[in-house]
C-alpha positions in Angstrom: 15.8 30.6 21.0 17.4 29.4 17.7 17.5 30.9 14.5 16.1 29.3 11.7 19.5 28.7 9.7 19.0 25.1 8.7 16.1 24.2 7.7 15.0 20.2 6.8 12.4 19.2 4.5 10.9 15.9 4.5 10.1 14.8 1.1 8.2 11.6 0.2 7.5 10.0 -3.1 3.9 11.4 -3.6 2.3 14.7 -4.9 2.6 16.2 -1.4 6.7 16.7 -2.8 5.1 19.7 -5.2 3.7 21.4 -1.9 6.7 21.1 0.2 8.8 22.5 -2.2 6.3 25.5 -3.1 6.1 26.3 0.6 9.8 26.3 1.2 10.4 28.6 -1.8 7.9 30.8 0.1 10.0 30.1 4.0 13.4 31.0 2.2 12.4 34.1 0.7 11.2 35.9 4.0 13.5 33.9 6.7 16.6 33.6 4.8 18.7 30.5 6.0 22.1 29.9 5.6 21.1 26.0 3.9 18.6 24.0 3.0 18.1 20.4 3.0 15.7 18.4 1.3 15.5 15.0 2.1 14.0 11.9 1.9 14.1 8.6 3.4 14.5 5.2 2.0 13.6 2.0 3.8 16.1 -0.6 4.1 15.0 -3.7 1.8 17.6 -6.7 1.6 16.9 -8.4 -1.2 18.2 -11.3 -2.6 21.2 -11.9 -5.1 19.2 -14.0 -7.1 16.9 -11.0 -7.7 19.6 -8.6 -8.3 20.9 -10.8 -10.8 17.6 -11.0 -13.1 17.8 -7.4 -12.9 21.0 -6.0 -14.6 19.7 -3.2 -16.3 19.8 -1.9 -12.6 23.3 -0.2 -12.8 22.2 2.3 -10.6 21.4 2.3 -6.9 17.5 2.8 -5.6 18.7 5.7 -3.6 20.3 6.6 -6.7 17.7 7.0 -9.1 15.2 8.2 -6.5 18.0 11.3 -5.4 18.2 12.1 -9.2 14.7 12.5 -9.7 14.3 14.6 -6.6 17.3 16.8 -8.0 15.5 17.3 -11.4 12.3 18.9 -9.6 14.1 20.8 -7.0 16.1 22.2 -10.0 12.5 23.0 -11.8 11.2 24.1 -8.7 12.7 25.2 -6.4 14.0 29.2 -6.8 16.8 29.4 -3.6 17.6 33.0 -2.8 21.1 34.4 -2.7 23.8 33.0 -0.5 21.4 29.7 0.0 23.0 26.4 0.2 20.6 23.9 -1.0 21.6 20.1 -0.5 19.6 16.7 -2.1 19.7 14.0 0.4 18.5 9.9 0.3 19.2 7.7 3.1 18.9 4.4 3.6 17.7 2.7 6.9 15.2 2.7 9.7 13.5 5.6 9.0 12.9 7.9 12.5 16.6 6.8 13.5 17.9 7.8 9.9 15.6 11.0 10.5 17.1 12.0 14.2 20.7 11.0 13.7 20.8 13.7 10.6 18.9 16.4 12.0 22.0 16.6 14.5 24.5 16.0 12.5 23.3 18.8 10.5 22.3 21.2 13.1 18.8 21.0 11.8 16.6 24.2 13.6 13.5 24.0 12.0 12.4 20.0 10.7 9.4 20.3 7.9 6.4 17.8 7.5 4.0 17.7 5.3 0.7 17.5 7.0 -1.7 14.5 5.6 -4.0 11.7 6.2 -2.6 9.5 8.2 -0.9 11.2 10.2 -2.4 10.7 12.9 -1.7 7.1 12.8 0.7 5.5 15.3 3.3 4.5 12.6 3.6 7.6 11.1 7.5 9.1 10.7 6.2 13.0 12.1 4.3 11.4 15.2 7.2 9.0 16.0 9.8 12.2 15.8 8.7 15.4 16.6 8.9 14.4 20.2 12.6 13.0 19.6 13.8 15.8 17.7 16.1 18.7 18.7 15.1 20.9 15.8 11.6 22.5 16.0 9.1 20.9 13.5 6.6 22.4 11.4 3.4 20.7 10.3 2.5 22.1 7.0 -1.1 21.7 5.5 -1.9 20.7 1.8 -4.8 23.0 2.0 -3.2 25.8 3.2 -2.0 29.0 1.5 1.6 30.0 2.0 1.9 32.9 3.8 2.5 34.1 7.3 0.3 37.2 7.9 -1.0 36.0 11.4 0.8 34.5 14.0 -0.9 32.6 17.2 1.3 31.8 20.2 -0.3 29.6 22.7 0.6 30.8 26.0 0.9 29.5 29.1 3.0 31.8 30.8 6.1 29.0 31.1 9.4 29.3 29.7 8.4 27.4 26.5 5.9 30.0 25.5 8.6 32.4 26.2 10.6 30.5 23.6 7.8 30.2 21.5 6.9 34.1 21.8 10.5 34.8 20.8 9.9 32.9 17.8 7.0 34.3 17.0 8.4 37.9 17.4 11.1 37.0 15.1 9.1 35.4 12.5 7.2 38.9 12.7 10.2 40.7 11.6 11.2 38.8 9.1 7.6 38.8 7.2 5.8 41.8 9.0 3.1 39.2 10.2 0.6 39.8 13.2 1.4 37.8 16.5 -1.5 37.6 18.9 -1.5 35.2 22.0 -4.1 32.9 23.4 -4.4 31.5 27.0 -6.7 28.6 28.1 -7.9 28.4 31.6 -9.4 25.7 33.7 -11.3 25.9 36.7 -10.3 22.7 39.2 -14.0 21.9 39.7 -13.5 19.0 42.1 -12.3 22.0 44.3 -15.9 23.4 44.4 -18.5 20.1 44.1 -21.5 22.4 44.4 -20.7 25.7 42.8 -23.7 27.3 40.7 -23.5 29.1 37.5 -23.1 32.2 39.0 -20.0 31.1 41.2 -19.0 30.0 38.2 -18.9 33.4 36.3 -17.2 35.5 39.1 -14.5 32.2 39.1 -14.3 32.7 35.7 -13.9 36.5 35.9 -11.1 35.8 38.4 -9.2 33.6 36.0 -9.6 36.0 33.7 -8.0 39.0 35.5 -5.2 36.4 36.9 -4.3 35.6 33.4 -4.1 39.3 32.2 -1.8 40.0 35.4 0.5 36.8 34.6 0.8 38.1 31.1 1.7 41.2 31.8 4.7 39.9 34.1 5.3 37.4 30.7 5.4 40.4 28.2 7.6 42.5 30.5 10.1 40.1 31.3 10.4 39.4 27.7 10.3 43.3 26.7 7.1 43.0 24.9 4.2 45.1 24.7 0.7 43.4 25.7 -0.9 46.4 23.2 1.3 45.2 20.5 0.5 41.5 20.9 -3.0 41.1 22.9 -4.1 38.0 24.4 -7.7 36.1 24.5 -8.3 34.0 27.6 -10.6 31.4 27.1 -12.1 28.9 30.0 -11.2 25.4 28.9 -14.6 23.7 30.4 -14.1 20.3 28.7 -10.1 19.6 28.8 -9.9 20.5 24.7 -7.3 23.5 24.9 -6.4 22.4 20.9 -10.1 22.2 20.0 -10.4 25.7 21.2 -7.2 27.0 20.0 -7.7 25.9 16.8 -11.3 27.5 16.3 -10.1 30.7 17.5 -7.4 30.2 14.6 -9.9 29.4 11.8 -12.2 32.7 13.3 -9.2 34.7 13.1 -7.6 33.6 10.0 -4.4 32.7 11.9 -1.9 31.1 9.3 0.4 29.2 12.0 -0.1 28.4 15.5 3.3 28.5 17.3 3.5 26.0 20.6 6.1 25.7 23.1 6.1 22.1 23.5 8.0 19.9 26.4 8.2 16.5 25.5 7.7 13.9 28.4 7.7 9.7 28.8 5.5 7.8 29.0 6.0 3.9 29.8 7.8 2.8 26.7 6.9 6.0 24.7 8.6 9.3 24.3 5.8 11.9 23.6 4.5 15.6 22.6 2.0 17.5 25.0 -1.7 16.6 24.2 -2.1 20.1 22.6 0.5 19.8 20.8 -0.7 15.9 19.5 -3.9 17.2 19.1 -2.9 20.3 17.2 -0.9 17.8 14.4 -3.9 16.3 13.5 -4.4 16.0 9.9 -7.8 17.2 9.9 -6.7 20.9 11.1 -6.1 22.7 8.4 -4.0 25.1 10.0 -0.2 25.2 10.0 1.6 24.3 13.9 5.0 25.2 14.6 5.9 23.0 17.7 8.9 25.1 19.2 12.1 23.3 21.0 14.4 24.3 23.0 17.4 22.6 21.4 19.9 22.3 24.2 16.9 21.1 26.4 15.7 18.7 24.2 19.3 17.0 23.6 20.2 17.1 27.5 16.3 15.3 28.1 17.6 12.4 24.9 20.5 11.9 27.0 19.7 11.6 30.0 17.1 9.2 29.1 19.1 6.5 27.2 22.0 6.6 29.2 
């Protein structure tokens, strides 16, 4: 598990900058990071001498001017605590390569988005590298509040949501949040072609108690008690663990929904989970915090373009 010393925040052009910044005054004053990066990204444009030259009042760079401005409202609005190193950044080029090769050259742990419509478009910058990145990524909401009171880990007993609930745990004592677990079950159906509702409900009591058992093993491997953080088990009937994961988060008033998340190809594409795709969604309101393992994720990178 990494420790949230670096921390990367994506900044565009657009209103969704105030935000960011306000939420990141609110991370650094209960996780205390060593730096801080803000950063945004600047499509390469080649254009032509002949419009440079009916332009000399341009003395100054794009990436220039747009860096200064940023500097000015970080300045006005940003408040970084003691010890914090705080760094303006705009770079030039394709964006999602721009995006990966600096979150390792920084040692980025935690990568922040602002969550918006659009996002879940296919040319978005968060969809096309969350998967790709070694850092852990937060989705952050517009229409959420800042503040961590209570903490969601989705759990399926793997060694992700062991990462995850070691985030989680930490995150608790930094801001003296709440952490509760959730665990969504399926029944393989095709398995039983002509079960009734009432084989149904003892298969679902079985799950039930095998999910309680498997989490107790979890929380005692990891030290934890199950008293201190309980879990809900939930029978996934339709396939929708984030549909149900998310209404348990709005019933509960959860703030942020951590999720270890394996990435995994997929013919020409390099993606998230679907709970963790679905999760992302713009139209969830809820903050995610898609957890990495950053040694794992680097080794899977390279590996794959060998």
């Amino acid at each position: 598990m990494d420790k949230f010393d670096n921390l990367l925040v994506c900044l565009d052009l657009t209103e969704m900058n105030h935000f960011l910044i306000k939420y990141a005054n609110f991370l650094v004053s209960k996780i205390s990071p060593k730096k801080i990066y803000f950063l945004h990204l600047l499509q390469t444009y080649d254009l032509p001498d002949d419009i440079l030259d009916d332009m000399p009042e341009m003395e100054k760079s794009l990436a220039e001017i747009i860096r200064e401005d940023l500097e000015g409202k970080i300045e006005r609005e940003f408040e970084p605590v003691n010890g914090l190193e705080v760094f303006v950044h705009v770079e030039e080029g394709i964006k999602s390569d721009t995006l990966l090769q600096f979150t390792r050259d920084k040692k980025i742990n935690l990568t922040i988005f602002g969550k918006k419509v659009g996002y879940s478009g296919a040319g978005s910058l968060p969809r096309r590298v969350a998967p790709l990145t070694p850092s852990s990524v937060l989705l952050v909401n517009t229409a959420s509040e800042p503040k961590l009171d209570n903490l969601l880990v989705r759990n399926d007993f793997s060694k992700m949501s062991e990462i995850a609930m070691e985030t989680a745990t930490m995150l608790a004592a930094q801001t003296g949040a709440n952490v509760s677990s959730f665990h969504a079950y399926k029944i393989p159906i095709s398995h039983f072609p002509q079960y009734s509702a009432e084989d149904e409900k003892r298969l679902k009591e079985k799950m039930t108690k095998h999910g309680i058992k498997e989490y107790g093993r979890f929380m005692k491997k990891l030290k934890l008690s199950t008293d201190d953080i309980p879990c809900t088990y939930v029978y996934d009937r339709k396939y929708n663990e984030a549909h149900l994961l998310y209404h348990h988060g709005l019933v509960n008033n959860i703030d942020l929904i951590l999720i270890g998340s394996k990435i995994k190809s997929e013919l020409a594409n390099i993606i998230l989970d679907r709970t963790s795709e679905d999760l992302a969604d713009s139209e969830k309101n809820i903050n995610v915090l898609i957890v990495k393992d950053r040694k794992q994720t680097l080794g899977f990178m390279e590996a794959l373009f060998k």
